[in-house]
C-alpha positions as CSV (number, residue, x, y, z in Angstrom):
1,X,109.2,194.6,23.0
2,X,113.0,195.4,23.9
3,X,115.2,193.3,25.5
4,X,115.3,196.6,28.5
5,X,111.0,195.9,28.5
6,X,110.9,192.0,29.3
7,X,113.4,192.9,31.7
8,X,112.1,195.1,33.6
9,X,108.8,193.0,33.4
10,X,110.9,190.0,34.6
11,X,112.2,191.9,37.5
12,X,108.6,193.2,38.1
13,X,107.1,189.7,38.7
14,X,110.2,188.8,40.9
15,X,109.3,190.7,43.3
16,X,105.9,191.1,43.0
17,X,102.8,188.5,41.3
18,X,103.0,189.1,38.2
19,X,102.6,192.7,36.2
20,X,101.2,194.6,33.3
21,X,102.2,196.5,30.3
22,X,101.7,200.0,31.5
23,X,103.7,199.0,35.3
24,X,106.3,197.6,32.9
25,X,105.9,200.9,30.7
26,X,106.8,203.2,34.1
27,X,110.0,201.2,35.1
28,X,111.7,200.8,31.7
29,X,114.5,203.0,31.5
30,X,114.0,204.0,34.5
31,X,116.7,203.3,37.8
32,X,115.9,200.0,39.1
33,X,117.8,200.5,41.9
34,X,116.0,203.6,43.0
35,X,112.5,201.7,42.4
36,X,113.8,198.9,45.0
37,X,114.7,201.2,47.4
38,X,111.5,203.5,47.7
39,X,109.6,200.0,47.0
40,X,110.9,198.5,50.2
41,X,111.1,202.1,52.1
42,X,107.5,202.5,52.1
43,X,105.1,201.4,55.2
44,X,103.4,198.2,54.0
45,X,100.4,198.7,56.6
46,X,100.2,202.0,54.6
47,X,99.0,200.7,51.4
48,X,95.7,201.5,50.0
49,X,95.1,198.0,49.2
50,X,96.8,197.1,52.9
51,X,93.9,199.6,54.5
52,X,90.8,197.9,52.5
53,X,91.8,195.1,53.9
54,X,92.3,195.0,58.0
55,X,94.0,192.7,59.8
56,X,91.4,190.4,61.5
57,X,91.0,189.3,64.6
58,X,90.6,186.3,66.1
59,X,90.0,185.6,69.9
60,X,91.0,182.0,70.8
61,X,88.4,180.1,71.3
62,X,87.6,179.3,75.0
63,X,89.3,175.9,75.6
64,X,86.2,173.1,76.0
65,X,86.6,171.3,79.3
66,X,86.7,167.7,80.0
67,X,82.9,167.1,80.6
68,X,81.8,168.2,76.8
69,X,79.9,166.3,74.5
70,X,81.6,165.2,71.6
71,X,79.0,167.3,70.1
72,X,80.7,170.2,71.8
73,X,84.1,168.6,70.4
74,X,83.0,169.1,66.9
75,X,82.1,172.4,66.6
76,X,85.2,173.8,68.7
77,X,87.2,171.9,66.1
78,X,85.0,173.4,63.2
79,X,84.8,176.8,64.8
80,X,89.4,176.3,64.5
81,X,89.3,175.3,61.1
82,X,86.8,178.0,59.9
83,X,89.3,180.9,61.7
84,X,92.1,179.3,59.9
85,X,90.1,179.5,56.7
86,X,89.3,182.7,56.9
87,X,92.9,184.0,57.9
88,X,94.5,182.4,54.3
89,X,91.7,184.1,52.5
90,X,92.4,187.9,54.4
91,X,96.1,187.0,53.4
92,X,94.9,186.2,49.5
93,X,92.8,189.5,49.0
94,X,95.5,191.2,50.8
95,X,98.0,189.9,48.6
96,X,95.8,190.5,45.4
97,X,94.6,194.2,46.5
98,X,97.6,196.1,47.7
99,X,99.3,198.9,45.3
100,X,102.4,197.7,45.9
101,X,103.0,193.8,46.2
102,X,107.1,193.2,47.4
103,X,106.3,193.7,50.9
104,X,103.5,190.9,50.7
105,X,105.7,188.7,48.3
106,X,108.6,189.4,51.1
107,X,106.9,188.1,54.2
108,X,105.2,185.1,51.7
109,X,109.6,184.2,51.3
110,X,109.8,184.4,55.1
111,X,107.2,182.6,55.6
112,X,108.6,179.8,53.2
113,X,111.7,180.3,55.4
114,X,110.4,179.8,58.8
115,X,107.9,177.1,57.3
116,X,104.8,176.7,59.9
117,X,102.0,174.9,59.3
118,X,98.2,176.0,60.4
119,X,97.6,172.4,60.1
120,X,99.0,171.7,63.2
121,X,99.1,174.7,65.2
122,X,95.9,174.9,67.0
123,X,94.8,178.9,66.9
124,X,94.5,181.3,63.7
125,X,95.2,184.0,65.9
126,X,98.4,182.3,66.7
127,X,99.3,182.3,62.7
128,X,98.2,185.8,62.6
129,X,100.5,186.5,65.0
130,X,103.5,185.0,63.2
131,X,102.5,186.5,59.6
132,X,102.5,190.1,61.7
133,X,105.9,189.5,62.5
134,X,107.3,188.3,59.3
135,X,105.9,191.4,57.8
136,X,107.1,193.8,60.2
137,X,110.5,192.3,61.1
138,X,111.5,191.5,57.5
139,X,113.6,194.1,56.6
140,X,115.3,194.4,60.2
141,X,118.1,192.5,61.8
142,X,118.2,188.5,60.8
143,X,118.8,188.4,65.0
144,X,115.8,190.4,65.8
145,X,113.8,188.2,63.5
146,X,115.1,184.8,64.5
147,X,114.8,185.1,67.6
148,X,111.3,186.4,67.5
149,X,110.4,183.0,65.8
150,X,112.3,181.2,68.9
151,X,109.7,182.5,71.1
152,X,106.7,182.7,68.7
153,X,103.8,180.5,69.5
154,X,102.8,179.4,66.1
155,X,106.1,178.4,65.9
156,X,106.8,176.9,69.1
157,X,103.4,174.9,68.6
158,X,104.4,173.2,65.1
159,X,107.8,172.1,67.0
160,X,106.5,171.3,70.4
161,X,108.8,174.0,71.9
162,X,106.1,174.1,74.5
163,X,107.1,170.1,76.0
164,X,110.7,171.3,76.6
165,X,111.7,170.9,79.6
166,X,114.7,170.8,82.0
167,X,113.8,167.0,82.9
168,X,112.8,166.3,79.0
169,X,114.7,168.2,76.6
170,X,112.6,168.1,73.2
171,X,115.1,168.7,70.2
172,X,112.9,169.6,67.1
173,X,113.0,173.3,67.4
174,X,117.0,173.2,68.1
175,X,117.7,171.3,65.7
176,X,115.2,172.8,62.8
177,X,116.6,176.3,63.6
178,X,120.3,174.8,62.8
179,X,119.4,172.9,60.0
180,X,116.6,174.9,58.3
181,X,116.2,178.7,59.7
182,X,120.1,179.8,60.2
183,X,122.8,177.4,59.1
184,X,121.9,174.8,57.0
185,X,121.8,170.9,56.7
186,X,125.3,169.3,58.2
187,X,127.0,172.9,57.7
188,X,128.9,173.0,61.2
189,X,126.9,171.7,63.9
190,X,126.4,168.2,65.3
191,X,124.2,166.1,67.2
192,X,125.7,167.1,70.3
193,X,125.1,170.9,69.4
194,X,121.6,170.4,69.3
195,X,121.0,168.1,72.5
196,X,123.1,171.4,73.9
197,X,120.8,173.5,71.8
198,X,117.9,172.0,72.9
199,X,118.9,172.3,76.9
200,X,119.2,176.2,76.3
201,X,115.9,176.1,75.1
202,X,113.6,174.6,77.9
203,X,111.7,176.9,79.8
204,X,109.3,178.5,77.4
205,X,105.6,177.7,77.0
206,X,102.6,179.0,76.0
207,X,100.6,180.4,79.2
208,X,97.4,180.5,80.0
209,X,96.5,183.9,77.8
210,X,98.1,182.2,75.0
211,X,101.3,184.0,75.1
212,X,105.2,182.9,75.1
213,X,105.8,182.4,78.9
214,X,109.3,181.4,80.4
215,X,109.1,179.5,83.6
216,X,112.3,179.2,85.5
217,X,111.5,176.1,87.3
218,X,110.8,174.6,83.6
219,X,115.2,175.7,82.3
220,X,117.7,174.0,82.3
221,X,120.1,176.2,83.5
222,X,123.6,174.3,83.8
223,X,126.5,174.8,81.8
224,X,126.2,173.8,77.7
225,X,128.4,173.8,74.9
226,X,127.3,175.0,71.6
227,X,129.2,175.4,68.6
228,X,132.5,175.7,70.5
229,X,130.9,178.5,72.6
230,X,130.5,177.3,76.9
231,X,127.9,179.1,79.1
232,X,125.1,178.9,81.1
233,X,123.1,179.5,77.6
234,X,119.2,180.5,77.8
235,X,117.2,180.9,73.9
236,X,118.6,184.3,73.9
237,X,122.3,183.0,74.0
238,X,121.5,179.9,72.1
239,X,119.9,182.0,69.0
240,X,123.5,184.2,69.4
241,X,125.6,181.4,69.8
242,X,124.4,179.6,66.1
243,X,124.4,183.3,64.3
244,X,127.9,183.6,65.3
245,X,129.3,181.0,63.4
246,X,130.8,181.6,60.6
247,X,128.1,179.9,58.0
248,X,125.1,181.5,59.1
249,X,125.6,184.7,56.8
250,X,126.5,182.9,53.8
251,X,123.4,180.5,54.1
252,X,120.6,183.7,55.3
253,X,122.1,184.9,51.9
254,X,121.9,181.7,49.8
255,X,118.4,181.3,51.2
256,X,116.8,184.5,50.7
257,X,119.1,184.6,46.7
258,X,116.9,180.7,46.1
259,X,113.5,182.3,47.5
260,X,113.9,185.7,44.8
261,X,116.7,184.9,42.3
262,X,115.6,180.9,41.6
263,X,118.2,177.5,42.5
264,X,120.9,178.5,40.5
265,X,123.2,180.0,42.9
266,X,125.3,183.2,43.2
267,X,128.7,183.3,42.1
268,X,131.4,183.0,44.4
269,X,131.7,186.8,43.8
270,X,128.2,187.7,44.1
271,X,127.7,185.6,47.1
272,X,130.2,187.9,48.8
273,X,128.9,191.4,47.9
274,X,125.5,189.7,49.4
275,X,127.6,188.6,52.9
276,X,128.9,192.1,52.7
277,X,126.2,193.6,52.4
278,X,124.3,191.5,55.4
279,X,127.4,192.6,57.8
280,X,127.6,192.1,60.7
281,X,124.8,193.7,61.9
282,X,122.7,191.0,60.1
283,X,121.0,193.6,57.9
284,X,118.3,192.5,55.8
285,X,117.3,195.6,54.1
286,X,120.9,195.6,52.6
287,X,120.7,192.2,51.6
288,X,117.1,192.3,50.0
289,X,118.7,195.3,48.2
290,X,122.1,193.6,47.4
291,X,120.4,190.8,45.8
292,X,118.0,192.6,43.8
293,X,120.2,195.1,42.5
294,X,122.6,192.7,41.7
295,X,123.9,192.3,38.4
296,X,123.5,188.5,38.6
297,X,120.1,188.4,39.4
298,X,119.2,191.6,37.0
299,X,120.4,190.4,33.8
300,X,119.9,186.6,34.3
301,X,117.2,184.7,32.1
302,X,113.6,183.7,33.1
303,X,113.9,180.7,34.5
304,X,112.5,180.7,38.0
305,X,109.6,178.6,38.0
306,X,106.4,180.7,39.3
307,X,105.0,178.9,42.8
308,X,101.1,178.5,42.6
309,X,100.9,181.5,44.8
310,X,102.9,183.7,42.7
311,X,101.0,181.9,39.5
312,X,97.6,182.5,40.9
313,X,97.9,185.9,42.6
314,X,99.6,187.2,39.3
315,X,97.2,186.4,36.9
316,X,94.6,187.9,38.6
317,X,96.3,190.9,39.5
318,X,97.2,191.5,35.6
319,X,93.5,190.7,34.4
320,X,92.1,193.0,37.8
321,X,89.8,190.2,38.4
322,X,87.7,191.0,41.1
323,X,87.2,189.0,44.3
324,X,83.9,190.5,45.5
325,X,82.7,188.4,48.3
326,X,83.7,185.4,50.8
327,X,82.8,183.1,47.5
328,X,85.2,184.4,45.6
329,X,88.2,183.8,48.2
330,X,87.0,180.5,49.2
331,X,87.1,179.6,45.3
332,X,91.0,181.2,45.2
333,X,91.5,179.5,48.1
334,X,90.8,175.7,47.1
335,X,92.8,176.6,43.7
336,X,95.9,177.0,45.9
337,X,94.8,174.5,48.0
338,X,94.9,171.7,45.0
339,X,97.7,173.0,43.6
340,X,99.7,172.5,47.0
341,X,100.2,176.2,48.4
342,X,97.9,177.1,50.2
343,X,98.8,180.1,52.5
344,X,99.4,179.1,56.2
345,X,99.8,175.7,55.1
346,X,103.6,174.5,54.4
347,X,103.6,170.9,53.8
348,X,106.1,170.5,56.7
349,X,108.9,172.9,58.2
350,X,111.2,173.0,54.8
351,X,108.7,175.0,53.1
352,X,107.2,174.0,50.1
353,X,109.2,173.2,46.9
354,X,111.0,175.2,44.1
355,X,111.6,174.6,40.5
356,X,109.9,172.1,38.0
357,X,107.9,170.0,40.9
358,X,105.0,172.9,40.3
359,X,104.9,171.7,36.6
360,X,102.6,168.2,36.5
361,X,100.5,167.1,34.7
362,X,97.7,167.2,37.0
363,X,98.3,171.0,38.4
364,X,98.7,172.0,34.5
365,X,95.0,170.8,34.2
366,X,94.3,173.2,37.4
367,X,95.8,176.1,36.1
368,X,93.9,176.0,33.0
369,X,90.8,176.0,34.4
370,X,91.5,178.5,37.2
371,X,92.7,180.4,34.3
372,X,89.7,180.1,32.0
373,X,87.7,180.9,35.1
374,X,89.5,184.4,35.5
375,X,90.0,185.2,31.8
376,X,85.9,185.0,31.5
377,X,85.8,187.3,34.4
378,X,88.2,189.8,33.1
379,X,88.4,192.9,31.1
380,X,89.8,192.3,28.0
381,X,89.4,195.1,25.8
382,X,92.7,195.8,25.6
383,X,92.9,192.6,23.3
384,X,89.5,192.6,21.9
385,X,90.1,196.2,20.1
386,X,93.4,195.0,18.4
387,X,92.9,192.9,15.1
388,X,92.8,189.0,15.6
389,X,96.8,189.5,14.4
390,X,97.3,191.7,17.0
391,X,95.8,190.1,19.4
392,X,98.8,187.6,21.3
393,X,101.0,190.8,21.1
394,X,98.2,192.6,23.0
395,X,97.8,189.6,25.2
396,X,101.4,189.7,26.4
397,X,101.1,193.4,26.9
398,X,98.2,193.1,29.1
399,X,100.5,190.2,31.3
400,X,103.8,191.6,31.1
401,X,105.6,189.4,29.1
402,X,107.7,191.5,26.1
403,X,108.6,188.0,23.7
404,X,107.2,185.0,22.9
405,X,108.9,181.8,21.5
406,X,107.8,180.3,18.2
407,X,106.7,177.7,19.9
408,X,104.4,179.5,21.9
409,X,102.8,181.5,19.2
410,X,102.2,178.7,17.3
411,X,100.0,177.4,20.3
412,X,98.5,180.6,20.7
413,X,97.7,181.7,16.9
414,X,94.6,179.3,16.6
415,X,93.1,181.1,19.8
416,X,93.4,184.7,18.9
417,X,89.8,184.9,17.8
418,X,88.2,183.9,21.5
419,X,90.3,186.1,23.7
420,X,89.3,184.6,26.9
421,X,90.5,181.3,25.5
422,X,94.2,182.7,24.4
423,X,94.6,184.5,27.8
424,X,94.0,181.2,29.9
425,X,96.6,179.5,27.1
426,X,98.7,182.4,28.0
427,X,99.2,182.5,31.2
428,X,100.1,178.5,31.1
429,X,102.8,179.5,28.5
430,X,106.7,178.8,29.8
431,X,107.2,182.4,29.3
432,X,104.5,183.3,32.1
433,X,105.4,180.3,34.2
434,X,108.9,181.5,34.4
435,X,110.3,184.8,35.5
């Protein structure tokens, strides 16, 4: 294939899970930059594949009082975990079934952002909740969106927002949204900024329907300074007070270029046009847009390293393997689960990982057999009609990928007589586990 194909396939997976020959075929030659823009123009609740699968619901469970059995205990507990369960799986077939994957890949990079983990908060509904946002608020105003997650109860659950009070001030969600969410670690804040922080903060809980609640009797409202800035700050001042300085764009724009573009990072120039293009109305359309029409992150080699999710959801997108019933997405869902991304479930509030720590030993064993699994399920005609010769060309057709190294066809060439087994060895190649 050209060097404009694997290109466009590269770009393809970026912002999507993975891709296919005739999806590669359409955008070749075509104008990337008007592909991005209808791409992220178009309703994501509107997709076909966003319809077949609804949003669930999930009413919280009726809290057990102090006179149940342990009995009782259990099976609240079991009836929480098997919500949670079945949220992660709507969110895989989601993200396997819609036409049109960025806006799902999108909120999956917010959610990596705003890391929150369903292993501590307590109500699916809750997580829900929070992945409803991310999706909707995504392509809005960084402001809107941050300060959403200020006042979201999944998040203010996972950092015990709910405990701060006037009388006991409870830091973690100050100083995670410094550190993690808008400026970065060390880059202009102190300790003193987020004891302040954390003072403009009190007030909120979670009420008794579930929802964000602020009780006045529960602020702090005295005087605080943050970042230089002195007022009687509340979260709404305190979320304006940290976007104000003069960091936060260039780290929102660092962040969001490491979640699509991989850890190298921009140029000094690029990293401007991406600033400029954020403004200073925050806007994250433009940025999504700067960045993936950039010509930095356009014509730079394969060389982000696929998550699990990205892995998973791509292969079975490209072989259309079918997940049928709840058997199916349970099986998807303990894949992802052992190989350490399981939706909903950040190993703690920096996100999970980038890069190479996706490529052990163990996991490689994993994705073999996940992909052996899904190659037997698959159609594969489009490799069996070809002549055995023909067939790892074929094979990188049907999976997007335009060239393969020497290297790799040398691994492949004794398996082009089984199909199924040279498209599990395929999809384990470094050319699919990069992009």
């Amino acid at each position: 294939m050209s060097n404009q194909w694997s290109t466009a396939a590269r770009l393809l997976r970026r912002v999507g899970f993975g891709t296919t020959g005739p999806q590669v075929d359409a955008l070749s030659g075509g104008d990337w930059k008007a592909y991005v823009n209808a791409a992220l123009a178009a309703d994501p609740d509107d997709d076909v594949g966003a319809r077949a699968t609804p949003v669930p619901s999930f009413p919280s469970p009726r809290p057990i009082g102090k006179g149940a059995t342990m009995a009782q205990r259990k099976q609240f507990r079991r009836d929480l975990g098997e919500q949670k369960t079945q949220l992660a799986q709507w969110w895989i077939r989601r993200m396997l079934t819609v036409q049109d994957p960025i806006h799902e890949k999108l909120t999956l990079l917010w959610h990596n952002h705003f890391a929150t983990s369903a292993a501590k908060v307590r109500y699916a509904q809750w997580m829900l909740g929070q992945n409803q946002r991310l999706r909707a608020l995504k392509l809005g105003d960084f402001r809107t969106l941050a300060y959403a997650m200020l006042t979201d109860p999944a998040m203010m659950d996972w950092l015990d927002a709910q405990t701060n009070t006037a009388k006991s001030a409870n830091e973690n969600l100050s100083r995670e949204f410094m550190e993690l969410f808008a400026l970065g670690h060390g880059n202009g804040y102190t300790e003193d900024d987020v004891r302040q922080g954390a003072r403009a903060l009190t007030g909120w809980t979670l009420g008794t329907d579930a929802l964000p609640e602020f009780v006045a009797k529960r602020h702090d409202a005295g005087t605080k300074t943050i970042l230089g800035s002195t007022g009687t700050f509340d979260a709404a001042g305190f979320c304006d007070a940290v976007l104000a300085h003069p960091a936060s764009p260039g780290y929102v724009a660092g962040r969001l270029w490491s979640q699509l573009a991989g850890d190298t990072a921009p140029s000094q120039a690029a990293l401007a046009r991406l600033v400029d293009a954020y403004g200073p109305g925050r806007d994250l359309r433009g940025l999504t847009t700067a960045i993936l029409t950039d010509d930095e992150f356009v014509g730079a080699a394969p060389a982000m390293v696929n998550t699990p999710v990205e892995w998973l959801i791509g292969v079975a997108r490209s072989l259309r393997v079918p997940v049928r019933d709840e058997r199916d997405a349970r099986a998807m869902q303990q894949t992802l689960k052992t190989l350490g991304q399981q939706p909903f479930y950040p190993p703690d509030v920096g996100g999970w990982p980038h890069g190479t720590a996706w490529l052990s030993t163990a996991s490689a064993g994993i994705r073999l057999a996940a992909a052996n699994t899904m190659a037997t399920r698959a159609d594969l005609s489009l490799v069996e009609q070809n002549a055995v010769n023909d067939r790892i060309d074929a094979t990188g057709y049907l999976i997007g990928i335009g060239q393969w190294s020497d290297r790799t066809v040398a691994a492949l060439r004794p398996l082009a007589g089984r199909p199924p087994a040279l498209v599990a060895a395929a999809v384990n190649s470094p050319e699919y586990l990069t992009s």
